[in-house]
N, C-alpha and C positions, 0 to 999 in steps of 0.2 A: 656499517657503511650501506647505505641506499644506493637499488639504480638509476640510473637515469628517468627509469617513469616511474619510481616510486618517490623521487625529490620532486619530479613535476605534480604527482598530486598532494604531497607536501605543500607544497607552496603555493599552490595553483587552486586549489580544492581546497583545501583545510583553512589557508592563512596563516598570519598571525592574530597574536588579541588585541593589538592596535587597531586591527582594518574593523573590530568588532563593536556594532553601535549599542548607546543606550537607548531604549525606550523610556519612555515617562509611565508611570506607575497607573494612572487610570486607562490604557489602551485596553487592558481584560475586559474593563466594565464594559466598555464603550463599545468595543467590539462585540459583547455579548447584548448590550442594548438593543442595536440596531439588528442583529440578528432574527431578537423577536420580536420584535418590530413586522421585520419581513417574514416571518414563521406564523404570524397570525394567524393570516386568512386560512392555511393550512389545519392549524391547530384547530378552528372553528368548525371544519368540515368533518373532523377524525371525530370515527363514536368516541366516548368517554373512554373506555376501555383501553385505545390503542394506544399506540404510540409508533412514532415514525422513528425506523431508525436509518442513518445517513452516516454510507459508508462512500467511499471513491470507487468502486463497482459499481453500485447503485445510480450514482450521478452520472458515470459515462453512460448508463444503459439509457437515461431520459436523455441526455444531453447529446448521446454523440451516436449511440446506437441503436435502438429501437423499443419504443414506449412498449410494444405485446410482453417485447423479454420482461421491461421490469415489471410487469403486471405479473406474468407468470411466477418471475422466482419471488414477487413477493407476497404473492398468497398457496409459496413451495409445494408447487405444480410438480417438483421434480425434489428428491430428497440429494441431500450431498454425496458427492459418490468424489472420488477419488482419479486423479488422470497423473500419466507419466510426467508432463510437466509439472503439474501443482508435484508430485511428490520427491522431483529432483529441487523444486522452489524450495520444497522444508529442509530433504537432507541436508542442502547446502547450505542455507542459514544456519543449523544446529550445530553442524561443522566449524563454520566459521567464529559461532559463540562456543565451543569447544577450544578452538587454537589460542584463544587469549589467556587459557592456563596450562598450556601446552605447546609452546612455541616454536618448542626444536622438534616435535612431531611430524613426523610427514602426513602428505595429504592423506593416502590411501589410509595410512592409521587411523587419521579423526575421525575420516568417513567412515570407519569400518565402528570408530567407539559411538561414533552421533547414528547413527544407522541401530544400535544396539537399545542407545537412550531413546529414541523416536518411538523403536516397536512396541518399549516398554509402557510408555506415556502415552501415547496414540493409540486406541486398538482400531481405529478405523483406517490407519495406518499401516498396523501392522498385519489385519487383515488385506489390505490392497496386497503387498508386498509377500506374504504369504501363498496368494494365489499368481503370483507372478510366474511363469514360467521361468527354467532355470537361465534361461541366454537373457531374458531379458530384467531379470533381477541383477546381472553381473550388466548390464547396460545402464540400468539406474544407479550403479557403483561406481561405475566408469565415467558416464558425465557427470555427476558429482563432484569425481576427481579432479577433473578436467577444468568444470566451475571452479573451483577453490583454490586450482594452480593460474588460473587468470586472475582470481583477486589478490592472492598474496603478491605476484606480479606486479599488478597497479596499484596497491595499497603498502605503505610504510607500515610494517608490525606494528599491532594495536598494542599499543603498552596500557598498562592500568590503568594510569596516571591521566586518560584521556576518560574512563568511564565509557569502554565502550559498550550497547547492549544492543541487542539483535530483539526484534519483533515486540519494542515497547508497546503495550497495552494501551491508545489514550483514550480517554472516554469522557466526552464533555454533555450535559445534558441542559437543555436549552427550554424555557417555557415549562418550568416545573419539570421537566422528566418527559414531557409529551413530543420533545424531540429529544434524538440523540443522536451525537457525533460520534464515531470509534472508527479509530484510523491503528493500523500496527507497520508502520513504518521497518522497512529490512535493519536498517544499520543507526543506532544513534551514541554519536560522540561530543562529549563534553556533560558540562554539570553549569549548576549556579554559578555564580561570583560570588565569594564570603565576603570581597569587598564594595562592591557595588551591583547590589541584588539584582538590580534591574541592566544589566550590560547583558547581549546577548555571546554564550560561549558555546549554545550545541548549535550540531552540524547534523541533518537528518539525511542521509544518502539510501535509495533506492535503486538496487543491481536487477536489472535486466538482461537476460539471457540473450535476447531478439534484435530484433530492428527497433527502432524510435517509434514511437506510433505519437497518434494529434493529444491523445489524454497524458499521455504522460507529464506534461507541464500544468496539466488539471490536477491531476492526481498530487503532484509538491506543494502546490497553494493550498489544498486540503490538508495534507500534514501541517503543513505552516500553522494553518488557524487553529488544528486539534491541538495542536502544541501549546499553544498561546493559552486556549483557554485552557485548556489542565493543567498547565505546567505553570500560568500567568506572565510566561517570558518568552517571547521568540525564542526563536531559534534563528541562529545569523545568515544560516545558508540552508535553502533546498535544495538537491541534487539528483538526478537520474546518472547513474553510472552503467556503463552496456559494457560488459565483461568482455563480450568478441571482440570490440576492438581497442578497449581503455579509455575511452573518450567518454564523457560526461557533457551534460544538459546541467548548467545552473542557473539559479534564482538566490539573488542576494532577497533578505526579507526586505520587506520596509512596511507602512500601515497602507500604501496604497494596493501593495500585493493580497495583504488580510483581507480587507474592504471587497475587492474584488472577490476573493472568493468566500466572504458574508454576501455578495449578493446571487452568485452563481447557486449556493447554497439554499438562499430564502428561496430564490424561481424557483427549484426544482423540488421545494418539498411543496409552495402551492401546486405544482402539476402535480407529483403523486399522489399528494390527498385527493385529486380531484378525479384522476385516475381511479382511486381504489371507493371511489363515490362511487362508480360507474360511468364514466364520460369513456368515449369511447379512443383506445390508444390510437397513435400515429405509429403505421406499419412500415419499418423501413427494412428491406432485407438487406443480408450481407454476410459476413463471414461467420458472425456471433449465431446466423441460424441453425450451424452445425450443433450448438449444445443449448439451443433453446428448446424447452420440452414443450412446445405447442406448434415443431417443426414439419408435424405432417398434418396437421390441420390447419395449419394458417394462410389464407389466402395470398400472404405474401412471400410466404416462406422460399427460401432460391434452394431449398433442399426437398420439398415434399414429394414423395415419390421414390426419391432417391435412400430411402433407409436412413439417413443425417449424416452422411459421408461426401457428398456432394459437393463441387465447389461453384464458386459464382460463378 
């Protein structure tokens, strides 16, 4: 028996396989055609050696937040370091792809077995968590928790039967290899059709802890397309799910959502080739200059001076 908001996104989010369209069989190609097409000029600028890779980070940083960031983290001005959200982001994924063979477990259990399997697998993980002090290691346990009792809540038990997997790998490479796509979407549900290859049956859903922010409808149309071309089949539905309140952002697919972000895609990899040519960035500050590592020298920076704790 489901509750009440677990039949609503049942039916409401998921569908049936009725509501679920076919594409036509040349949309990979065609999709990938015109890609490099618009990857060109990009491609012409890159030395021989590189190769551009294109992630939905990288595209909010040209598109929606400041050209220095992407310059900086893409010639890794600053190395990976590990923060309390990113590492409440993984517990709670692992968790959640823990509970699909583990069903009658409870939260604090998975967290406590996915929290076990992370440190093991991750040691840049398990070293963050290792230096945690102790109140705040039993905080990164606790909203975990707290995550995972909000998705079981909004979410109808993943049954098998649905395929579901947590942080699919997709990885599509564009103009020989000289660009690349790679998207790892939180939640993906469904598979093929054995009877009609081409009808779309997965559903890509993206949990956010926060508010809604303007990329996150960017960020699905790029799943969408990584999808298509690794996969050669859409996917029926993009979705942004916000855990605080159960509410979801959706994007039924169609080729005009692709297309649109085959083109948002081609812009931005002509601007970072031309960036990492040397032209010189477009400096916007904002919130992102708290973890930008060229925050105390940048003329624009809304943090410099301030140690990179500073708000706007």
């Amino acid at each position: 028996m489901l509750s009440p908001v677990q039949e609503r996104t049942l039916v409401e989010l998921m569908g049936s396989r009725d509501e679920r369209p076919v594409f036509r069989r040349s949309l990979r190609e065609d999709l990938l055609g015109e890609l490099e097409r618009r990857v060109a000029p990009a491609v012409e600028r890159l030395p021989p050696e590189r190769s551009l890779w294109v992630t939905k980070a990288r595209l909010t940083d040209l598109h929606l937040r400041c050209e220095g960031l992407f310059v900086a983290n893409e010639l890794d001005e600053a190395p990976f370091d590990y923060s309390m959200p990113l590492a409440i982001g993984n517990l709670v994924h692992r968790t959640i792809e823990a509970g699909v063979s583990a069903p009658d477990r409870s939260e604090a259990e998975l967290v406590d077995a996915a929290l076990i399997h992370l440190r093991r697998d991750d040691p840049r993980f398990d070293a963050f968590v290792s230096d945690l002090p102790v109140v705040e290691r039993a905080d990164l346990e606790a909203e975990a928790v707290r995550q995972v009792v909000l998705f079981r809540a909004t979410f109808p038990p993943l049954q098998r039967s649905w395929t579901p997997a947590v942080e699919v790998p997709l990885k599509a490479e564009v103009a020989e290899g000289r660009v690349v796509l790679y998207a790892r979407p939180d939640l993906c549900l469904g598979s093929a059709d054995p009877d009609e290859p081409m009808r779309a049956r997965r559903l890509i859903v993206e949990l956010k802890t926060g508010t809604e922010r303007p990329e996150h409808d960017e960020d699905l149309r790029f799943y969408a397309l990584a999808a298509t071309l690794r996969l050669g089949v859409p996917p029926f539905r993009v979705a942004t799910l916000l855990l605080g309140s159960g509410t979801w952002r959706v994007h039924d697919v169609t080729e005009d959502l692709l297309r649109g972000a085959v083109r948002r895609i081609g812009d931005g990899c002509v601007r970072a080739a031309a960036l990492l040519a040397g032209e010189r960035p477009s400096l916007r500050p904002g919130p992102w200059c708290r973890w930008c590592p060229r925050a105390q020298t940048c003329p624009a920076s809304s943090v410099r001076g301030a140690g990179g704790d500073a708000r706007e």
